[in-house]
C-alpha positions in Angstrom: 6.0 1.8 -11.9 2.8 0.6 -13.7 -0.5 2.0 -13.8 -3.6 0.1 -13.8 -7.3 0.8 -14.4 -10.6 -0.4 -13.4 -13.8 0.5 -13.3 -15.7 0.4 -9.7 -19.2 1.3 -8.8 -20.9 3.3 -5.6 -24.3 2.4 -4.4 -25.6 5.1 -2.8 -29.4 5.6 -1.5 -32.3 8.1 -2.2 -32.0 9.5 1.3 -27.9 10.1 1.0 -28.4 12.3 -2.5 -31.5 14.0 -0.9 -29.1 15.6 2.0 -27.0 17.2 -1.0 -27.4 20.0 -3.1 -27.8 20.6 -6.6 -23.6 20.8 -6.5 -23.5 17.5 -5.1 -21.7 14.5 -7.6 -22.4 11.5 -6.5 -20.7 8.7 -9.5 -22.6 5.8 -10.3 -19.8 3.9 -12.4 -17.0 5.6 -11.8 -13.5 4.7 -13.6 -10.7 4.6 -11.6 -7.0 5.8 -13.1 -4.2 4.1 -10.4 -0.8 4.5 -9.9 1.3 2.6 -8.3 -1.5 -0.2 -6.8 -4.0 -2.6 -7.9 -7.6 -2.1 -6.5 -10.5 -4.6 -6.5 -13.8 -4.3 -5.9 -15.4 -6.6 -3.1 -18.8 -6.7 -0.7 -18.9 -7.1 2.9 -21.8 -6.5 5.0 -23.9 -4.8 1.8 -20.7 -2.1 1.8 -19.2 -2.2 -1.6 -15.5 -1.4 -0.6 -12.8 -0.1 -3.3 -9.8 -1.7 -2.2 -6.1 -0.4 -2.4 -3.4 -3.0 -2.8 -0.2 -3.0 -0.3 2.9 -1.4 -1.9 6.2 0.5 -1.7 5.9 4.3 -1.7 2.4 6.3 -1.9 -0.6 5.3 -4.1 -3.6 6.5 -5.3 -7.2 5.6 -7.1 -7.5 8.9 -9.4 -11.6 9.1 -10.6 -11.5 9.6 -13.8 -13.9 13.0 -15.0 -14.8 13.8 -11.9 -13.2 17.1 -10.5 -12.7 19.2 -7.6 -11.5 22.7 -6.7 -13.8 24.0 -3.4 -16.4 22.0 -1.2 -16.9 18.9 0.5 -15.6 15.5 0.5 -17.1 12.5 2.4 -16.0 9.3 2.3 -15.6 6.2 4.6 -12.4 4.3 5.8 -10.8 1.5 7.1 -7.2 0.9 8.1 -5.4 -1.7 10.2 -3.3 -1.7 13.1 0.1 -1.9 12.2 2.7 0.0 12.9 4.2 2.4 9.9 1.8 0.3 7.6 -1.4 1.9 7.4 -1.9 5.6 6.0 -5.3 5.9 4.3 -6.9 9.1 3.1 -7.9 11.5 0.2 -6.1 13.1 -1.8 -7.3 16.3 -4.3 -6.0 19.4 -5.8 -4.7 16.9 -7.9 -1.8 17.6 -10.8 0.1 14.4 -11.4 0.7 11.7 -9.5 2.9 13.6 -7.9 1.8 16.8 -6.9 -1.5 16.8 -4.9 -2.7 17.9 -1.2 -4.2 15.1 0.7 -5.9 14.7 4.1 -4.9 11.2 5.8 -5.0 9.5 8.7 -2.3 7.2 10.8 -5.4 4.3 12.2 -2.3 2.3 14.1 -2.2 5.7 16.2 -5.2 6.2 17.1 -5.4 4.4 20.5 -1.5 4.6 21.2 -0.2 5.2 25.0 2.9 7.1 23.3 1.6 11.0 23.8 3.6 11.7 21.0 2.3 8.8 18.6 -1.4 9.8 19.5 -1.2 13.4 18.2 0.1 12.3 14.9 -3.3 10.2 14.1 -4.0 12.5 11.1 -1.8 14.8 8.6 -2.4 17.9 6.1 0.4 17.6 3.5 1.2 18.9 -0.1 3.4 17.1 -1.9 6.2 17.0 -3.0 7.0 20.8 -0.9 5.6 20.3 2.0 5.9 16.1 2.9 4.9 15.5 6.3 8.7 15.3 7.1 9.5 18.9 6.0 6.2 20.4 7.8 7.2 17.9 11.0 10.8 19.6 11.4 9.6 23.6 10.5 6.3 23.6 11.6 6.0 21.0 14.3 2.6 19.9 15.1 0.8 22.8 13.0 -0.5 20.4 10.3 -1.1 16.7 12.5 -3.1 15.9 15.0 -5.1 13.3 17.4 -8.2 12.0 16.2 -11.6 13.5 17.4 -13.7 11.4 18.6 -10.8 9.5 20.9 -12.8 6.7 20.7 -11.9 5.6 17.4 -9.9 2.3 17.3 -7.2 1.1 14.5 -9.8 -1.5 12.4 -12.9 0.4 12.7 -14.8 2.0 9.7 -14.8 5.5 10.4 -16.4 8.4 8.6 -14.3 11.6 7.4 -15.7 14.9 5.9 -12.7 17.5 4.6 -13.9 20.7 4.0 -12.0 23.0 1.5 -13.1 26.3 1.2 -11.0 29.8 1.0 -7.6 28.1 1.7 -8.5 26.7 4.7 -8.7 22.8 5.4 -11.2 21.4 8.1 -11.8 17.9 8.9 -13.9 16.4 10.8 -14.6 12.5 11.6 -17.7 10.6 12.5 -19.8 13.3 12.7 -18.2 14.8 16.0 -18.8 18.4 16.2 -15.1 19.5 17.0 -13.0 19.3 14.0 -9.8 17.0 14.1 -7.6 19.0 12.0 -8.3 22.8 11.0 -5.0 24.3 8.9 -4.5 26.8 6.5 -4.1 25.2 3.1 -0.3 25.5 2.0 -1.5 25.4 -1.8 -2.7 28.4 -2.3 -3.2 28.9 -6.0 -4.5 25.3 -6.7 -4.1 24.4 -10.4 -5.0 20.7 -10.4 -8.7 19.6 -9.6 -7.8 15.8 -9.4 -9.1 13.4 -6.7 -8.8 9.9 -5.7 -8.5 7.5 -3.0 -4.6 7.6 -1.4 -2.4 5.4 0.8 0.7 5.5 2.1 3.8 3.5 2.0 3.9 0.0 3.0 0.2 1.0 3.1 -3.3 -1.0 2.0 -6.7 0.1 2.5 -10.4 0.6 2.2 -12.7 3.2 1.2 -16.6 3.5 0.6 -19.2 6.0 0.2 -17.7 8.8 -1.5 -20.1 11.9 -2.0 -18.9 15.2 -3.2 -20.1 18.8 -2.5 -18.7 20.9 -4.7 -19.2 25.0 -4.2 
């Protein structure tokens, strides 16, 4: 598989980097290292959007220099509702492009009927030990859940803040005071301090806003 590299920017306002503290990185001309997609840069509504090609098997948008061990991520998202074709999240704790935790979400669940379907709206995984597969059949349902607020549907941009502090994982979406997900990491000597965009298999998507908190 091919990597390929371009360079995006984020445009972020005076009032976002005054609600962060000293710790806080927010890139203004980031480069992006990518495996196994293309990504382009486009506009829509004044949101600059980094955009994650469709493709076989997980891909991700590593940012080049910028690195991560404890703190907070932010970012905003935007999947699409199609079944088994839209998984869109972070991914950090980084190694290779092979070996990373990541936080993402399932957006063609989000509003399903099927009880079952609903609670798997977003996933903890560390690959390659612990692939949502293996946690699915030994620890069913610890590291997956529905999406908090319920209101959230498949093609809206929605706002996610992971929290990574003292092996624990919290996330939490648009601002709603209940967390979404709250695990126990399951990498819990993390070497790597990569972080990038991620998506799935079969999967596109679109991210905007990054900030980072780190501790």
């Amino acid at each position: 598989m091919k990597c390929f590299c371009n360079v995006f920017y984020f445009l972020i306002g005076l009032s976002s980097l005054t609600s962060w503290s000293q710790q806080s990185t927010t890139a203004s001309k980031p480069s992006y290292i990518v495996y196994n997609r293309t990504v382009e840069q486009i506009s829509e509504n004044e949101k600059k959007i980094v955009r994650l090609s469709e493709g076989a098997g997980a891909g991700v948008a590593w940012i080049e220099g910028l690195e991560f061990s404890e703190g907070e991520i932010e970012f905003e998202a935007k999947g699409r509702d199609v079944l088994q074709k839209s998984f869109i999240g972070i991914a950090f704790h980084g190694v290779d492009n092979e070996t990373y935790e990541t936080v993402y979400f399932r957006p063609f669940n989000f509003q399903s009927t099927d009880s079952v379907r609903k609670i798997h709206a977003v996933q903890y995984v560390f690959e390659p030990k612990y692939g949502f597969q293996q946690l699915r059949n030994t620890r069913k349902d610890e590291f997956e859940s529905a999406i908090k607020p319920s209101t959230i549907q498949a093609t809206d941009w929605f706002r996610v803040k992971v929290v990574v502090r003292a092996n624990k994982i919290t996330v939490f979406v648009n601002n709603f005071n209940e967390p979404c997900l709250e695990i126990p990491s399951l990498n819990l000597s993390p070497i790597g301090k990569k972080i990038g965009f991620w998506v799935g298999n079969n999967s596109n998507g679109d991210f905007a806003n990054l900030k980072i908190k780190r501790d």
